[in-house]
MIVOZA-89723 format. One record per residue: z negated, y negated, x of N, C-alpha, C in turn. Coordinates in steps of 0.1 Angstrom, whole numbers, plus 5000, padded with zeros to 4 digits. Atoms other than C-alpha are relative to their C-alpha. Layout:
ZYXZYXZYX...
//
This chain:
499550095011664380523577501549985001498850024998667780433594500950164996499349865002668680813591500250014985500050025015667580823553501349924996499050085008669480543545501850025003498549954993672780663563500450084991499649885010672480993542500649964986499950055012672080803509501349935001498450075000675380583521501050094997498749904998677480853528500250084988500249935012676681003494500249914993500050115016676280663469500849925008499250114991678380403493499249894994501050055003675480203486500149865009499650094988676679983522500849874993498850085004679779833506499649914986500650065013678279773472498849914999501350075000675079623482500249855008499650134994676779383509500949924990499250075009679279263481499049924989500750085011676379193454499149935005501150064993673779103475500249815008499450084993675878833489500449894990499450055010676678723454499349864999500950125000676378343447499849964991500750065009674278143424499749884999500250115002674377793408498249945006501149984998670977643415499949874987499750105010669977413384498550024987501549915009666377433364500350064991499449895015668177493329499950165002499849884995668777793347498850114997501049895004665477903344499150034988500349955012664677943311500250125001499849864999666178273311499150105007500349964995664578353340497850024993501450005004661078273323499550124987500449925013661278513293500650145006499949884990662878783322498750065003501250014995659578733340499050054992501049985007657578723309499950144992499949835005658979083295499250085013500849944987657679203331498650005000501350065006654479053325499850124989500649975014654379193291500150235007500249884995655479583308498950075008501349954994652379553333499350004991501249995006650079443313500050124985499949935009651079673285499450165005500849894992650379983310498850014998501450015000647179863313499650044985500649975010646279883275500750144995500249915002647480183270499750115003501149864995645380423293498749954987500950035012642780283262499950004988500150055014643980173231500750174996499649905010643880493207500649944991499550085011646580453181499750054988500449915011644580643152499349934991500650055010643680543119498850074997500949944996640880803121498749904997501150045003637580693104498749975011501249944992634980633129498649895001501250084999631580453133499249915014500050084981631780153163497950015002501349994993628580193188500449945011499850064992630179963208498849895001500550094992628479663232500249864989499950125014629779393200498850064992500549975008626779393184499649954986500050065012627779223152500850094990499449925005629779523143499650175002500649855001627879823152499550084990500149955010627380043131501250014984499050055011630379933108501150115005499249914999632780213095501449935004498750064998636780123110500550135008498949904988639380293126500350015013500150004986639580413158501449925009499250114991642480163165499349865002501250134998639779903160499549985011501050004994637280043179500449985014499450024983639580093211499949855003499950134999640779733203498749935002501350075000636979623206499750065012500349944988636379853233500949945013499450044989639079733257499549855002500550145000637979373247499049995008501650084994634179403259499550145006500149934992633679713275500550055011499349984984636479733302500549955006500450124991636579583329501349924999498850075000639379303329500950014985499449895010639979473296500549834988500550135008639679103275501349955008498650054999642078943299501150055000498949994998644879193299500450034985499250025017644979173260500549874999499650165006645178793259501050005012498950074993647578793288501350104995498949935006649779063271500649894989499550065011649778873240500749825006499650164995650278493258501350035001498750044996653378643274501050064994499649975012654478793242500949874994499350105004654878453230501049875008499050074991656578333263501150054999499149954996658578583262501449954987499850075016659978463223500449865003499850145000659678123230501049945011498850014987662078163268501250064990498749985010664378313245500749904993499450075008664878073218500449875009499850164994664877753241501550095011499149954993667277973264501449994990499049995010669578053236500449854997499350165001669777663229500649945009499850074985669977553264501950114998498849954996673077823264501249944989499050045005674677703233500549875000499950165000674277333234501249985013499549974995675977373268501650065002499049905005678777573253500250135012500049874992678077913279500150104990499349905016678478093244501450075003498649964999682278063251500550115006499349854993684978343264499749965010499649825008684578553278498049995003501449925002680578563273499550024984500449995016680578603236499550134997500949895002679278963239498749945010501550014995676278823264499549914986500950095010675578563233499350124991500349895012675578903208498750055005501849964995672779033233498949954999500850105000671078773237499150004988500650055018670678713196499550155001501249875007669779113194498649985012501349994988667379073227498949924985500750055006665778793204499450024984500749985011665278953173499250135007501349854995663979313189498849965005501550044998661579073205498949954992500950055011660478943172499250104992500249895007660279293157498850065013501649934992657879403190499049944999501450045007655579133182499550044994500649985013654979203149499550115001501149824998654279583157499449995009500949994988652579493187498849894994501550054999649679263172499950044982500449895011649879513139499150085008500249854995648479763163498150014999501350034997644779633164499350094987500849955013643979713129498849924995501250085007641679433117500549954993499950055013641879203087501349935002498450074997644578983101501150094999498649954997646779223111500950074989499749875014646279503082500549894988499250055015647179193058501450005004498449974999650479153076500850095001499549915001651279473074500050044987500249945019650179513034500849904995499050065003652779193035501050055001499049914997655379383051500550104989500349935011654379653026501249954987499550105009654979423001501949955001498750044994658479273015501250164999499349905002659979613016500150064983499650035013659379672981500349964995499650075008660579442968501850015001498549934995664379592980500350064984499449975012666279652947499550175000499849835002666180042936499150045010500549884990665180212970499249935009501350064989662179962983498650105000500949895000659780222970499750105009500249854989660880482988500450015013500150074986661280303021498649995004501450025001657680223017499650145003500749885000656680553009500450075016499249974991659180673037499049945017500150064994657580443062498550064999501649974997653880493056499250104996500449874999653680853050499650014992500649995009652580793014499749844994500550175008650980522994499049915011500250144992649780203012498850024999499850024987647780213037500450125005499949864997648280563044499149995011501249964985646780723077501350005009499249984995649980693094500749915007499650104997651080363100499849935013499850114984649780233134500050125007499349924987650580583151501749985000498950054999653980483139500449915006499450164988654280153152499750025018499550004986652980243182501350105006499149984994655280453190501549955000499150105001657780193181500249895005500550144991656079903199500250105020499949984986655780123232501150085005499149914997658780363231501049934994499050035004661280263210500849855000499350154998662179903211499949995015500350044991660779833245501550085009499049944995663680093255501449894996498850065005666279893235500349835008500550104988664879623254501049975013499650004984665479753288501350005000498550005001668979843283500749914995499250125004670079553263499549885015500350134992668379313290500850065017499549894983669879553324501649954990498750035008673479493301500849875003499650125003672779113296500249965019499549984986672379123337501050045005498749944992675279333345501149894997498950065000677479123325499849855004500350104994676078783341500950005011499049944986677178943376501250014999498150004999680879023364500149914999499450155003681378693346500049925009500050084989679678523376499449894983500450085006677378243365500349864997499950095005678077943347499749925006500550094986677977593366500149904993499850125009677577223355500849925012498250004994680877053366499249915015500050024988680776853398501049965012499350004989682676743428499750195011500349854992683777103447499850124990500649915010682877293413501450034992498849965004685977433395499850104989500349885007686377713370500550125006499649894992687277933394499550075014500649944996684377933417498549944996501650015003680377913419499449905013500450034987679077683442498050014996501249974996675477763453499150075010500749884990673278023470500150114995500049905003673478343477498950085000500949925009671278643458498850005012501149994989669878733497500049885008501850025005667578543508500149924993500750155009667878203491499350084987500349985014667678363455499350074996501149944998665778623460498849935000501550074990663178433475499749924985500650135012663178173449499550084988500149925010663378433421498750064999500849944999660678633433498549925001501050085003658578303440499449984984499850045010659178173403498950154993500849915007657978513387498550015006501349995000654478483402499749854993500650135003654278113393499750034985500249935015654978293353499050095003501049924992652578533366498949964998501550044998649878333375499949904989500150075016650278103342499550074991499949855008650678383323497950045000501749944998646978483338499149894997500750095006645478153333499950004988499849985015646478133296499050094992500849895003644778493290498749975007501550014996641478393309499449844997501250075008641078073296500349944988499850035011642378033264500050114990500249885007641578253238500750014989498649955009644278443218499250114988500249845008643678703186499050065003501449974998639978763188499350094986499749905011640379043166498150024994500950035004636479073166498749924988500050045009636278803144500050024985499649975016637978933117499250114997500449875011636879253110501050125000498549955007638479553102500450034989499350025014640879573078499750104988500649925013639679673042501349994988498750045006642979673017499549894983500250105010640379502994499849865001500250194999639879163011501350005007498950124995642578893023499149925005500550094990641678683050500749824996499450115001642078293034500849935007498750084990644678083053500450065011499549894991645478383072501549945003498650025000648978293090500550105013499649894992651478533108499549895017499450084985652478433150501149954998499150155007654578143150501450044998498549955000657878323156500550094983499749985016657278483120499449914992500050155012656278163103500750004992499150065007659378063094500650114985499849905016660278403068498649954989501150035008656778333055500349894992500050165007657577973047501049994989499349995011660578083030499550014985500749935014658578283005499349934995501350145003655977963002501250024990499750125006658377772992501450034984499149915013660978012967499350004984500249975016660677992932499950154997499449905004659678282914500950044987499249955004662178432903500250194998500249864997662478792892500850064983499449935009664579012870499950134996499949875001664879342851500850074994498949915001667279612850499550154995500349894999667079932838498550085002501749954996663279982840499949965007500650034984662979832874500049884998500150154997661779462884500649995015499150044988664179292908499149905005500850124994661879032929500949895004499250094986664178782941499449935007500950064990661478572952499449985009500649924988660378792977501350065007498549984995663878972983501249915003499050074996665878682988499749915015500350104987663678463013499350115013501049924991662078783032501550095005499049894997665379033033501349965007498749984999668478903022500049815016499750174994667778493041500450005012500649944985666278673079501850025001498949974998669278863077501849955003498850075002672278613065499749915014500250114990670578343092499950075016499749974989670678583120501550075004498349935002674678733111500549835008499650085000675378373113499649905014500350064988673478273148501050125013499849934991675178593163501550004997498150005004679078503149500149875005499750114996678678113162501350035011499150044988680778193195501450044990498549985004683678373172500149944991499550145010683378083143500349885008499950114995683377833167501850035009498749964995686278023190501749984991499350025003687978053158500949884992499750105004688177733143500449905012499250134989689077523180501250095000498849904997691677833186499850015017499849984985690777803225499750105004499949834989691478123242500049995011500350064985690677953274498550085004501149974991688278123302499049835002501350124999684977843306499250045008500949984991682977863336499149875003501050145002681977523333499549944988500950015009679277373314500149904994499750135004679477113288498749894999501550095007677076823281499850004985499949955017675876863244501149884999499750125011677076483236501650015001498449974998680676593248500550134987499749915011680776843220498749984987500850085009679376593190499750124990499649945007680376873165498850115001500749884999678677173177498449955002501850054999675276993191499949994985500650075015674576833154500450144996500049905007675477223141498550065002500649974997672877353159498149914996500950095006670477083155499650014983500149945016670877143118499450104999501149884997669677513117498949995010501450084999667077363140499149934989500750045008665977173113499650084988500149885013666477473087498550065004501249914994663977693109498749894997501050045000661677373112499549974986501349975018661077353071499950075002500349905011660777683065498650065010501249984996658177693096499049934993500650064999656477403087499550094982500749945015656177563048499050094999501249935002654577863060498349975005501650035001651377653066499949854990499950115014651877433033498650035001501550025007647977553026499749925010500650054989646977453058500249845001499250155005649077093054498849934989500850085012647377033024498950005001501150034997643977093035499749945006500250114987643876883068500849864992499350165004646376583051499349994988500350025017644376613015500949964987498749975008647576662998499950074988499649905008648676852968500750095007499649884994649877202981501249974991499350025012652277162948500849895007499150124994653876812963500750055011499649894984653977012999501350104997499249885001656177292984501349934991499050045011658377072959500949915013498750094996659376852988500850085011498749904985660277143017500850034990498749955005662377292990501349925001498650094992664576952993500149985012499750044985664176873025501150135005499249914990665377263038501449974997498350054999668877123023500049895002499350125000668676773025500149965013500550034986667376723058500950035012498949994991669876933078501349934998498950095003672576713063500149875011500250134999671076413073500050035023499850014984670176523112501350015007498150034994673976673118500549865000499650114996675076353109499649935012500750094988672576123129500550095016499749954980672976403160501549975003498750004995676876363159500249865003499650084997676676013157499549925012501350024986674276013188500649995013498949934990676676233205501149895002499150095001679875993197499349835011500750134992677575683212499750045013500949974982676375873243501850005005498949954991680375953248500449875001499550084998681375593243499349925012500650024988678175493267500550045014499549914990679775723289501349935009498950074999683175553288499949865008500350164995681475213295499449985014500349964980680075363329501050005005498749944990683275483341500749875000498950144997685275133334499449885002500550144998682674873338499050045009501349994989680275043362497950024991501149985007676575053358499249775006500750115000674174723354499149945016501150094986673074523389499449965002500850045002670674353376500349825006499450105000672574033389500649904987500050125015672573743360501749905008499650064999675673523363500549904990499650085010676973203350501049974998498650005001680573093338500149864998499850155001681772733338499749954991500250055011681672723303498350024996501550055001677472763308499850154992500249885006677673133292499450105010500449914992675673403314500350174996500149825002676373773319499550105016500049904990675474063342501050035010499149934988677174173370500250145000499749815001678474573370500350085012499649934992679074773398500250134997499649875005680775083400499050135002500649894997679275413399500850125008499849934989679375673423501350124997498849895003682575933428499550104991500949885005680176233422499749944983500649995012678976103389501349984991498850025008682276003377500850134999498649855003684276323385498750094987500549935008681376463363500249934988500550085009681376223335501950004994498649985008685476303331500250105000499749875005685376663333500050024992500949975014685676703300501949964993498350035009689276773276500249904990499950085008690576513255500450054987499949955013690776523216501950075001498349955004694876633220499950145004499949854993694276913245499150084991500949905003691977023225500550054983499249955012693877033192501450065003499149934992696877183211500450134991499949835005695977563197500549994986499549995017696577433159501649934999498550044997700677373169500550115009499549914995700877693188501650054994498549915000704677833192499650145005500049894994705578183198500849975014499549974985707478303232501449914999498250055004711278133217499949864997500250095002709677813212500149974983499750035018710077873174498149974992501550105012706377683150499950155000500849895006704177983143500150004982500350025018704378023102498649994997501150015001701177903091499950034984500749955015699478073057499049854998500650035003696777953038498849995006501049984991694278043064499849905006499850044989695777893092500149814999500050104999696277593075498149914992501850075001692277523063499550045012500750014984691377623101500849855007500050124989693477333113499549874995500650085007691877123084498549985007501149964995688577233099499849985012500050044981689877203136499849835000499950154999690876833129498749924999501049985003687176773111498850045008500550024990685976913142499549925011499450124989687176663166500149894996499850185009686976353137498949925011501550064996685476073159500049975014500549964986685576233193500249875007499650134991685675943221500550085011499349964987688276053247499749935010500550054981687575993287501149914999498850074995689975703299501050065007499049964991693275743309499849955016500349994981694075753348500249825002499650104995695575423342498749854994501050115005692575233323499150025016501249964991690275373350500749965017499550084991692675253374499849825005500250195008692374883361498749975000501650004999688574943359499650005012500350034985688474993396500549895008498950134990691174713406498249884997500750125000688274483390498950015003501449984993685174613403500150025014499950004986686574623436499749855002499650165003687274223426498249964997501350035004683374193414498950075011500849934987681974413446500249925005499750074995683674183467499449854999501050105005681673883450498750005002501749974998678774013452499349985011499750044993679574063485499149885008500250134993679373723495498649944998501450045006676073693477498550065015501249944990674173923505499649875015500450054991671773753522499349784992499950125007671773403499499450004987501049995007669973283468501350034990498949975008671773383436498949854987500850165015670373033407501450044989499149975014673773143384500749864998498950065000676072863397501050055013499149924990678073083420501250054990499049985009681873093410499849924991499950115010681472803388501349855004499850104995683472593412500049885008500550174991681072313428499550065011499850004985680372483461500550125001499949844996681572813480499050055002501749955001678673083484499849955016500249994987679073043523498849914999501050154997677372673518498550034991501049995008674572823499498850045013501049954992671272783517499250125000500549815002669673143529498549944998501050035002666273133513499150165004500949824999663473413529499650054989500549935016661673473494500650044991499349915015664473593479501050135010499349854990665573863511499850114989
//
């Protein structure tokens, strides 16, 4: 082995390069592992995927099940059924490595989107990771698009209607949705063609786009060097933590069995897409309150809740109804989650490196943005189960759909506000730590018979974190940039609604105390420590400092040690 490995050095310098990364260090911090959970859960999803495909035929092929389900034997379906029936109850473990594929399908989706929050709220978006955010946002849609072809692949009533919706969705593309359609399914709807296509798009084609976008989003983690939350000793210019060998490793390697063995619980005792149920798919029935997996909810809800609307041109019917909340909406709301770092870059103007992490409430502006399209996504989820709504609440379906249509605008109005002014209150709370300390729980009284609390200061460590953080000037700075001669930049029309926009940004903000308030804040909590002080050990009744005795003369009482 020592000889091996010598060869391979002397050929890849494998020595130099392996002691440099291996050595590399890493924050330690839970947030952290979100990412790491939808890492884990893609891994997950590549074993268990192996496993179903020594089985699952992907053929539309007529055939007549004589499977071990005997509520369907004899019943004509396709041999993507039958596999899907056959792995279920005839091989061995075959049941749990469907439901734990599919469980960690939706971990893998769901560590995404909370990752992506955790990274924006944060602001780790910033330069220079604004191409990892770009990955990120495509990682998260390719994994939306492998769901959808990956629990198409079954071929029962469920799935075949989501795909005769798809169907649907695509035609309805101005001019050339027809022949996308046709293009796509080898002919008129359903054709015989459609789930050997997906598979080879669910197990070849994406999963590749996958690997390489997610090996990318890694590489460029490692150059940038990871992101840190501020700290005493923490800087923007190093990482404090552990390094990759052993600590990280170890831990890393623990972590993915603990997703692992979740992952395996989930699939063996909760039951996922019991395809059996349904049937398979006939293009003459629809399955009543059929609804997609939750991650495509939200286009569905669109379409709930859209007026129709529909026009004609030239002999052809234009759908908007269907093309605007299924094509053009997906589209505009994911342009717009994957441009945040250079809208946001370009409206502050900061061309500053960021290695440190923000708290949302320190950036009022951006949290309440996000929060908002939070709330966008949650009507247009919550619409795609208006039937369901109205069944369980005994609603009108009709009331249900008239009020998401106001809500999806009124509503994110309403939360940005409230979140910003959350944000603004948590920074002035913030403030009120740093110059008055935190609460003692010590009651006192004042000559004039008025009672207050007592304050003590808070700790170095929490304070150097609680002022890391730029004040509204530095941060409007970029909208007064000079060139090299000290001569005003000429500002256009542009330049001057970005600093309208910059200002707008920043309306509000609560700046950290100067050196010299926080100065003055400490002279008097040295002055109120010092009192307190005198208290250890003696009863505190709330005439101390009133003037009628010193604390010395105060008798020590045991029941109040």
């Amino acid at each position: 082995m020592g000889a091996a490995a010598g060869w391979a050095d002397e050929r890849l310098g494998l020595a130099a390069m392996g002691k440099k990364n291996l050595r590399k260090v890493f924050p330690d911090h839970w947030s952290f592992m979100l990412g790491e959970i939808a890492l884990w859960s893609f891994v997950v999803l590549l074993l268990s995927g192996v496993f179903l495909t020594l089985w699952f035929r992907p053929s539309m092929a007529e055939v007549t099940y004589q499977g071990s389900y005997n509520q369907l034997r004899g019943i004509s379906m396709s041999e993507a059924y039958a596999s899907a029936l056959n792995i279920s109850f005839d091989v061995r473990g075959g049941l749990l490595m469907r439901q734990m594929h599919h469980w960690a399908a939706m971990l893998f989706i769901a560590a995404m989107m909370i990752h992506l929050l955790r990274v924006f709220f944060t602001g780790a978006h910033r330069k220079p990771r604004e191409l990892n955010w770009v990955i990120g946002s495509l990682l998260l849609l390719l994994g939306t698009l492998e769901g959808f072809t990956g629990y198409s692949l079954p071929d029962d009533l469920l799935s075949g209607t989501g795909i005769r919706a798809a169907d649907g969705f695509i035609k309805s593309i101005p001019i050339v949705g027809t022949y996308i359609s046709f293009f796509l399914f080898g002919g008129e709807f359903p054709g015989d063609a459609i789930i050997p296509r997906l598979y080879t798009i669910h197990v070849l084609l994406i999963p590749g786009l996958l690997l390489a976008l997610i090996a990318a989003h890694m590489l460029l983690l490692v150059y940038h060097k990871h992101t840190q939350w501020p700290g005493p000793g923490r800087t923007e210019n190093n990482v404090v933590g552990f390094p990759m060998l052993p600590v990280y490793a170890a831990k890393a390697g623990g972590f993915f069995f603990i997703v692992f063995g979740v992952t395996a619980l989930m699939g063996g005792l909760m039951s996922l897409n019991p395809v059996w149920k349904f049937g398979p798919y006939d293009p003459t029935k629809v399955t009543a309150g059929s609804q997609p997996d939750w991650y495509m909810g939200w286009p569905d809800g669109a379409l709930r809740i859209m007026p129709g609307i529909e026009s004609h041109f030239w002999g052809s019917t234009w759908s908007w109804n269907i093309f605007l909340p299924i094509i053009v909406l997906p589209g505009l709301l994911f342009t717009v989650l994957l441009l945040l770092p250079f809208i946001e870059g370009w409206i502050t103007g900061d061309k500053r490196e960021h290695h440190l992490l923000q708290r949302p409430r320190n950036a009022p502006t951006r949290t309440a943005t996000m929060v908002a399209l939070m709330t966008i996504y949650a009507c247009f989820w919550a619409a795609g189960g208006n039937d369901l709504i109205a069944i369980k609440l005994h609603a009108s379906i009709n009331q249900i759909t008239y009020f998401l249509r106001a809500a999806v605008f009124i509503l994110p109005i309403i939360t940005f506000l409230v979140t910003r002014r959350i944000c603004i209150s948590l920074q002035r709370h913030d403030n009120e730590m740093l110059l008055h300390g935190y609460e003692s729980g010590v009651i006192m009284r004042t000559p004039e018979g008025s009672y207050y609390e007592k304050h003590l200061p808070i700790s170095e460590a929490r304070a150097y974190t609680l002022t890391v953080r730029d004040r509204s000037a530095e941060q409007l700075t970029p909208a007064t940039q000079d060139d090299t001669n000290g001569v005003p930049a000429p500002k256009g029309r542009l330049s001057g609604f970005r600093d309208k926009i910059r200002t707008l940004y920043y309306a509000d903000d609560v700046d950290k105390p100067t050196t010299a308030e926080l100065e003055e804040a400490h002279h008097h909590a040295d002055h109120e420590a010092h009192e307190l002080e005198a208290l250890d050990g003696h009863s505190a009744e709330g005439h101390h400092f009133d003037g009628r005795h010193p604390v010395s003369e105060e008798p020590i009482r045991p029941e109040h040690h």
